[in-house]
TORPA-321745 format. One record per residue (C-alpha): x, y, z; residue number from 1. Coordinates in steps of 0.001 Angstrom, whole numbers. Example, Ala and Ser with C-alpha at 12.3 -4.5 7.8 and 13.67 -1.06 7.14 Angstrom:
REM residues 2
+---------+---------+---------+-----+
:       x :       y :       z : num :
+---------+---------+---------+-----+
:   12300 :   -4500 :    7800 :   1 :
:   13670 :   -1060 :    7140 :   2 :
+---------+---------+---------+-----+
//
This chain:
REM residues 288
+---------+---------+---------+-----+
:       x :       y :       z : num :
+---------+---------+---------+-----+
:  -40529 :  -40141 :    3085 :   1 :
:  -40686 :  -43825 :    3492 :   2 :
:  -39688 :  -43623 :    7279 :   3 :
:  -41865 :  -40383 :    7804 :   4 :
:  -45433 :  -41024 :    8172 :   5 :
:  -44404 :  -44104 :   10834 :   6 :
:  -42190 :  -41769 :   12684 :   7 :
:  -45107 :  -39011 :   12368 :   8 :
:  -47688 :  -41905 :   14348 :   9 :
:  -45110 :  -42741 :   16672 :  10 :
:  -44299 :  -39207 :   18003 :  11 :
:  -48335 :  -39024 :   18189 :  12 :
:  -48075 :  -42101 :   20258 :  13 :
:  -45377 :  -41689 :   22635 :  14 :
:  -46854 :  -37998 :   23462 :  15 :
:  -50545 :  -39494 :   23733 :  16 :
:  -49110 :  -41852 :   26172 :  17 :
:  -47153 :  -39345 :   28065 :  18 :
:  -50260 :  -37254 :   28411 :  19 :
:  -52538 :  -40005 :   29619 :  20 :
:  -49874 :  -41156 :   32345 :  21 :
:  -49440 :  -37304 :   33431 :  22 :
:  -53728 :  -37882 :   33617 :  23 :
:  -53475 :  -40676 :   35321 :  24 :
:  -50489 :  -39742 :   38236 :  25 :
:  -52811 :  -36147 :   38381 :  26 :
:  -56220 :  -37928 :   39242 :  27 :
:  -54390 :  -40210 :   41358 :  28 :
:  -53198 :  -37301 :   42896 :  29 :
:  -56381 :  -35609 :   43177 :  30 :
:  -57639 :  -38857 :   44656 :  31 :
:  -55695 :  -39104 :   47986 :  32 :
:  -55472 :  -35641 :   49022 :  33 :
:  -59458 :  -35814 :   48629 :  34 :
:  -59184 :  -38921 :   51194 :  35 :
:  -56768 :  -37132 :   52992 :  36 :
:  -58460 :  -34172 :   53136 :  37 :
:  -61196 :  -36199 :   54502 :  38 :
:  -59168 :  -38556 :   57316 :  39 :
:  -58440 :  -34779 :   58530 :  40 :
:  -61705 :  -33712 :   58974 :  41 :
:  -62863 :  -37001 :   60342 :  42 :
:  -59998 :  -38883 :   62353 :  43 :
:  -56666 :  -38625 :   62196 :  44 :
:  -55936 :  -41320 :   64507 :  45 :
:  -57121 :  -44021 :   61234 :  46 :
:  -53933 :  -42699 :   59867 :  47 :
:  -52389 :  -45523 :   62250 :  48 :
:  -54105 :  -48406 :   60395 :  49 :
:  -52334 :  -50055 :   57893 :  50 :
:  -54316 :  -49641 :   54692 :  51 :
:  -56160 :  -47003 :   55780 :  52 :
:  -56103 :  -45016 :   52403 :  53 :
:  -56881 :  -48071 :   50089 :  54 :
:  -59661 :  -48892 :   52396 :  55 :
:  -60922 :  -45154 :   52459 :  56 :
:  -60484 :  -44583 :   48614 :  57 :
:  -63731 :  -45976 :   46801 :  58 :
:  -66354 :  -44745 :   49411 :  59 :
:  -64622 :  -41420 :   49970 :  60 :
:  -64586 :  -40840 :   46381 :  61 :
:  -67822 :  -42358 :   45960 :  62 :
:  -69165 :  -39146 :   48507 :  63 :
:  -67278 :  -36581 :   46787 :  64 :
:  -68884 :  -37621 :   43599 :  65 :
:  -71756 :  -37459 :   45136 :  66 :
:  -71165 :  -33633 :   46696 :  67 :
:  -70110 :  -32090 :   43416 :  68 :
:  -73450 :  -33336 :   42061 :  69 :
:  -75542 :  -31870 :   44880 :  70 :
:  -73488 :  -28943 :   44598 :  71 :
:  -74408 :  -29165 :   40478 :  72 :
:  -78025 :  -29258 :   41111 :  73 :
:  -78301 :  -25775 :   42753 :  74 :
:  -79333 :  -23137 :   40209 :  75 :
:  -76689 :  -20399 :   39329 :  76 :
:  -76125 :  -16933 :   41386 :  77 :
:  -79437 :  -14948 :   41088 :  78 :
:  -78973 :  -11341 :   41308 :  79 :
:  -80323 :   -9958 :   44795 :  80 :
:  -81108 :   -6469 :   44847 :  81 :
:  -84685 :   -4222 :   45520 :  82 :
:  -85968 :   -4433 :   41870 :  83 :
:  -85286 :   -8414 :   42076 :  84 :
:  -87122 :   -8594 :   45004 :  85 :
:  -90090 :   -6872 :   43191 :  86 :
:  -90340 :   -9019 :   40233 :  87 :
:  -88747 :  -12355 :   41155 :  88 :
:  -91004 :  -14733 :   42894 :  89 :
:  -88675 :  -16908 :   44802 :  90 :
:  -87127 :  -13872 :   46848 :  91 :
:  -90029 :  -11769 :   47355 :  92 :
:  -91993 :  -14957 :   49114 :  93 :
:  -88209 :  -15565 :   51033 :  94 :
:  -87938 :  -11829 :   52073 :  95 :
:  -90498 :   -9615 :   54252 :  96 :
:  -89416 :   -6740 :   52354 :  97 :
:  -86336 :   -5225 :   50276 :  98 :
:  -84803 :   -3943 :   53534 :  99 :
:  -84222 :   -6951 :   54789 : 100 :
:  -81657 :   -8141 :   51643 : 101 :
:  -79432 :   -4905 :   52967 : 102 :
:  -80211 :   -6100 :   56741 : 103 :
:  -78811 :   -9463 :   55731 : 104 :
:  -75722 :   -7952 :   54268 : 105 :
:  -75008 :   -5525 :   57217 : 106 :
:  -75395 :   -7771 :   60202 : 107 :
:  -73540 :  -11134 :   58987 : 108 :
:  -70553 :  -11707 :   60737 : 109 :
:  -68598 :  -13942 :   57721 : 110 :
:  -70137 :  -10860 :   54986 : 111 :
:  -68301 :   -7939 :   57249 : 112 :
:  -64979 :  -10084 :   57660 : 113 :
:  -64653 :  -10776 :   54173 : 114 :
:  -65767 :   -7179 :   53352 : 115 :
:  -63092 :   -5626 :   55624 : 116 :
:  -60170 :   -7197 :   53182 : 117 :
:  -62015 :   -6338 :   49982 : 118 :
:  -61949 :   -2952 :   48775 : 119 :
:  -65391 :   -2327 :   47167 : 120 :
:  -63754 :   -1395 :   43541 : 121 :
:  -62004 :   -5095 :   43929 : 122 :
:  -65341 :   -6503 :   44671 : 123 :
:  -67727 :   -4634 :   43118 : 124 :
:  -70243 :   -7865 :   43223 : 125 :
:  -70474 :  -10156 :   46316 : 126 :
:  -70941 :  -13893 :   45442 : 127 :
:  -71950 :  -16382 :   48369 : 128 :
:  -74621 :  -19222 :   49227 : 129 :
:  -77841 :  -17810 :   51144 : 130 :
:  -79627 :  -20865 :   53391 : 131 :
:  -83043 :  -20708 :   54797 : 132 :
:  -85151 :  -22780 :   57047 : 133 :
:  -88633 :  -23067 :   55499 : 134 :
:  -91362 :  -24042 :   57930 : 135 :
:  -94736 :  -24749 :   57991 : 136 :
:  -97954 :  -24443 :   60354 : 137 :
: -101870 :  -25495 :   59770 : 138 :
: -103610 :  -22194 :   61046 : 139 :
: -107126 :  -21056 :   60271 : 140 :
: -107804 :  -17723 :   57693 : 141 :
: -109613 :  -16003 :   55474 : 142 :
: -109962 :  -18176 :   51444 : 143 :
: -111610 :  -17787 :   48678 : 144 :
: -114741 :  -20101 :   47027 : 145 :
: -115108 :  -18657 :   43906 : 146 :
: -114854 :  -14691 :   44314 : 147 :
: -116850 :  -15302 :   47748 : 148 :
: -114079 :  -14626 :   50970 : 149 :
: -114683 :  -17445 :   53654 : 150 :
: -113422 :  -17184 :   57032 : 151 :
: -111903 :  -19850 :   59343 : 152 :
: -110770 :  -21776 :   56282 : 153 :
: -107906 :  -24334 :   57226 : 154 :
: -104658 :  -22787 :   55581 : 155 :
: -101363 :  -24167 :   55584 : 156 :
:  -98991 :  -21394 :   56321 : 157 :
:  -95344 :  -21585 :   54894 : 158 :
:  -92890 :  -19125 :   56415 : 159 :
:  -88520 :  -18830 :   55520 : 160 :
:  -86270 :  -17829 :   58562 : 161 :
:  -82679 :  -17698 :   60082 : 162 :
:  -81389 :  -16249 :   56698 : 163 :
:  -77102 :  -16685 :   56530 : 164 :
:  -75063 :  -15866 :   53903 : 165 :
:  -72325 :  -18461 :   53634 : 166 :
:  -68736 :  -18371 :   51519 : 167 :
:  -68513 :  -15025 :   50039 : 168 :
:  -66536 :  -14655 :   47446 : 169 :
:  -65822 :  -12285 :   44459 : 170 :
:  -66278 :  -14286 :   41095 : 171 :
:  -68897 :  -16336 :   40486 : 172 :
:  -66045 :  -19511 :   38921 : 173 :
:  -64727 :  -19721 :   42622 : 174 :
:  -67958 :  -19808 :   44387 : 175 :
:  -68825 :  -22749 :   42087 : 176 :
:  -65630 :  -24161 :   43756 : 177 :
:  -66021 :  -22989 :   47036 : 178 :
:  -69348 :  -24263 :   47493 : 179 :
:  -68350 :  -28081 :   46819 : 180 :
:  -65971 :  -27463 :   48755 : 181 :
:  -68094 :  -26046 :   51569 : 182 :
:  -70464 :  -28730 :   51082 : 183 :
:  -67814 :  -31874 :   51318 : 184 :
:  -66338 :  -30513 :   54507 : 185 :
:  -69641 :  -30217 :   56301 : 186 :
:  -70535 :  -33197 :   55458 : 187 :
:  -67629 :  -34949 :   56711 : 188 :
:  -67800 :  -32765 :   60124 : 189 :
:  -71330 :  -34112 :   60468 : 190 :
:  -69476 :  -37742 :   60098 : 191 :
:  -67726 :  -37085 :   62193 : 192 :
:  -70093 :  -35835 :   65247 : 193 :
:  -72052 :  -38792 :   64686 : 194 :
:  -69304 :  -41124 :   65234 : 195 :
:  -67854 :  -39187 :   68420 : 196 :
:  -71393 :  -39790 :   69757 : 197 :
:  -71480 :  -42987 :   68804 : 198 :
:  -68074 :  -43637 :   70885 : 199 :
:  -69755 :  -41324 :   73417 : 200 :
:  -72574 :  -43564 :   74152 : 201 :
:  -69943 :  -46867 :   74330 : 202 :
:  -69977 :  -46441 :   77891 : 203 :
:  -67767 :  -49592 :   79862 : 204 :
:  -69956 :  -51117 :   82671 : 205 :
:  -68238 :  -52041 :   85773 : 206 :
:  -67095 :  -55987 :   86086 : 207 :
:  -66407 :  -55566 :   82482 : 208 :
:  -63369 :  -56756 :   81035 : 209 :
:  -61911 :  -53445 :   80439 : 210 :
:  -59389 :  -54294 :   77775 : 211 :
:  -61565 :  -56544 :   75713 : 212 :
:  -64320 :  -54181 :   75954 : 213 :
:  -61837 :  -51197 :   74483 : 214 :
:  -60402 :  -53617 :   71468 : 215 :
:  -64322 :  -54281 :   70680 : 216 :
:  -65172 :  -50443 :   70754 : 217 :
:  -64991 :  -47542 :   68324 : 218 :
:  -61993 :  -46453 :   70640 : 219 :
:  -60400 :  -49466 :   68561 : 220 :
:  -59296 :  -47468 :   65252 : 221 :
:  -59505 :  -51005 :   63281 : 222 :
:  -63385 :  -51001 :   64653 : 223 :
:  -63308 :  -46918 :   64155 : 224 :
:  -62859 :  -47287 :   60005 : 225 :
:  -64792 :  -50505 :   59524 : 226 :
:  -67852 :  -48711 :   61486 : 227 :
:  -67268 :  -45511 :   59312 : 228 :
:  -66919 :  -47224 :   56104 : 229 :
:  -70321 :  -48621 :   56858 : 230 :
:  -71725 :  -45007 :   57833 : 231 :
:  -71055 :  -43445 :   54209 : 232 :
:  -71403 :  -46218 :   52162 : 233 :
:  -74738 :  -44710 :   51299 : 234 :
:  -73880 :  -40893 :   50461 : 235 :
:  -77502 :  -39751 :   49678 : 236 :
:  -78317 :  -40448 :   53492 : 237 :
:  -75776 :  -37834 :   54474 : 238 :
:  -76399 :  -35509 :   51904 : 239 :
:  -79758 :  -35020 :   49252 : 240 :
:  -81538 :  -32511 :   47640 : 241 :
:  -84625 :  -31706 :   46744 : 242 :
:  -86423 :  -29300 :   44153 : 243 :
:  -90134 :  -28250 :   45286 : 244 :
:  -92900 :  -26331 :   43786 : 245 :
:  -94879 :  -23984 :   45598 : 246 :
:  -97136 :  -21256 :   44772 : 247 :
:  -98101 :  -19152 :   47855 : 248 :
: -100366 :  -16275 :   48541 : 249 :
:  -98545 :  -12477 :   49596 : 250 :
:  -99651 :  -13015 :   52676 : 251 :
:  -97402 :  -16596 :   52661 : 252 :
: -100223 :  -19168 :   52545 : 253 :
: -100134 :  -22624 :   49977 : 254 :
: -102013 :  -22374 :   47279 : 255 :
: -103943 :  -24960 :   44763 : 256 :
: -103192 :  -24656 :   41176 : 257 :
: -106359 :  -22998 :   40098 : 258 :
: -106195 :  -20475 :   42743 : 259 :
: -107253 :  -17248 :   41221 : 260 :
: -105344 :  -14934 :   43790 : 261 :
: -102295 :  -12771 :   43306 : 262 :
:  -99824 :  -15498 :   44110 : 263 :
:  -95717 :  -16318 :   44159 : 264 :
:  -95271 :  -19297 :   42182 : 265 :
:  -91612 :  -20806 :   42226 : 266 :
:  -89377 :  -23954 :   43025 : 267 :
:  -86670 :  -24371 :   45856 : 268 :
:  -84269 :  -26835 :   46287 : 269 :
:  -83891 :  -28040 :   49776 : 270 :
:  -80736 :  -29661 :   51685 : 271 :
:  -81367 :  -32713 :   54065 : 272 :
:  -78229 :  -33570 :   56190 : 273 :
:  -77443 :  -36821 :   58043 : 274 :
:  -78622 :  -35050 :   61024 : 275 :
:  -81880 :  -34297 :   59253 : 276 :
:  -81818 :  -30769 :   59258 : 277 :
:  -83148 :  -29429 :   56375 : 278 :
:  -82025 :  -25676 :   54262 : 279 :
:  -83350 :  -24076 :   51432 : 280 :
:  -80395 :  -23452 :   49611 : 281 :
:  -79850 :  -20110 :   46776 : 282 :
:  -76635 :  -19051 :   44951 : 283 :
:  -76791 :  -15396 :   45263 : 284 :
:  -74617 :  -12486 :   43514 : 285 :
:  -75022 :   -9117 :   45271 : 286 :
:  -74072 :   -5898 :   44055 : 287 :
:  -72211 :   -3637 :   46627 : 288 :
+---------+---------+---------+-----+
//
């Protein structure tokens, strides 16, 4: 009994240890086929630079973080089907009517691939992310002053187009990992356009000295990464998101708060890219 209890706390130890080292080798793990996943996606050719992973590792991770917390801040799966559209606020201002939800679901080209693989009893309910570009126009309509209708009142029309449904998948646990992972690789492709025009617009004049000018340029793989790792060392400014309120009239104009009309009050959280396109963004779970 003497020996037991210190034999007990060093078994506890040893296999504490053994855990936190598995940890450890796991995340490190984790770690480099994240910036590997990434060198794939963006260049290859940095593969050549000595370093190049030790160099990639903080700011890579640092934009992955960064992704999975975007990717946190969208709301979970909202049911889309007619009686939704009837009674939820957000998709009857997004939608023209019910019939466009089906239309949606009929004509998308990534919905009808996925669908041809997936019997209907396997996938009874369709999970995916639905994007929309929200736009908006000063035009001149009818308001209200008081229960008096005025015409040519300046109105501030807000309208949601080019609809896509995005990732479809049949659980809702693997569109929560889908959709980081959907969001980290187009963010890195966007990287990665903006570098190749970047090295696009490096254009060699004549008389120049042709070598010197190549070792200087993004051509240059040691110039490539340090010009990269200077692109995403800021990850909001390739990826952000926003959550608005708006309240809208049925007829899709803004609102002020103490507007008495029948109205669609709701938030939406918006994407802005590095390219500065923005998308309304909506987890969605339809039912076949």
């Amino acid at each position: 009994m003497f020996f037991d209890n210190p034999l007990h706390q060093l078994q506890k130890f040893v296999i504490s240890r053994r855990s936190r080292i598995q940890n450890q080798e796991r995340q490190a793990k984790e770690a480099r086929d994240i910036v590997e996943s990434f060198v794939d996606v963006a260049n290859s050719k940095m593969r050549g630079i000595q370093g190049y992973s030790r160099k990639l590792r903080e700011p890579v991770l640092a934009l992955y973080n960064h992704v999975l917390q975007i990717a946190d801040a969208i709301p979970p799966p909202i049911d889309l089907n007619f009686e939704i559209f009837e009674t939820n606020p957000l998709i009857n201002a997004l939608f023209v009517n019910s019939r466009d939800i089906n239309k949606l679901f009929t004509i998308n080209p990534c919905v009808d691939a996925y669908l041809r693989t997936h019997d209907k009893c396997q996938v009874p309910v369709l999970y995916a992310l639905l994007t929309a570009t929200k736009s908006e126009k000063r035009t001149l309509g009818v308001g209200l002053l008081g229960d008096e209708h005025i015409r040519d009142v300046p109105l501030q029309a807000v309208n949601f187009s080019r609809h896509k449904i995005h990732i479809p998948c049949d659980t809702r646990a693997k569109l929560n990992t889908t959709l980081k992972e959907y969001l980290f690789i187009h963010v890195v492709a966007l990287v990665k356009q903006e570098m190749m025009s970047r090295m696009t617009n490096q254009l060699f004049k004549p008389g120049d000295d042709y070598y010197a000018s190549r070792v200087k340029s993004l051509v240059n793989p040691e110039v490539y990464l340090n010009t990269l790792l200077e692109y995403i060392e800021i990850p909001d400014n390739l990826l952000s998101i926003d959550k608005v309120h708006l309240k809208l009239s049925k007829l899709g104009f803004k609102l002020e708060g103490d507007d008495r009309q029948r109205a669609n009050e709701f938030d939406i959280h918006e994407l802005t890219w590095s390219n500065h396109i923005r998308s309304v963004v909506l987890q969605i779970a339809y039912a076949r």
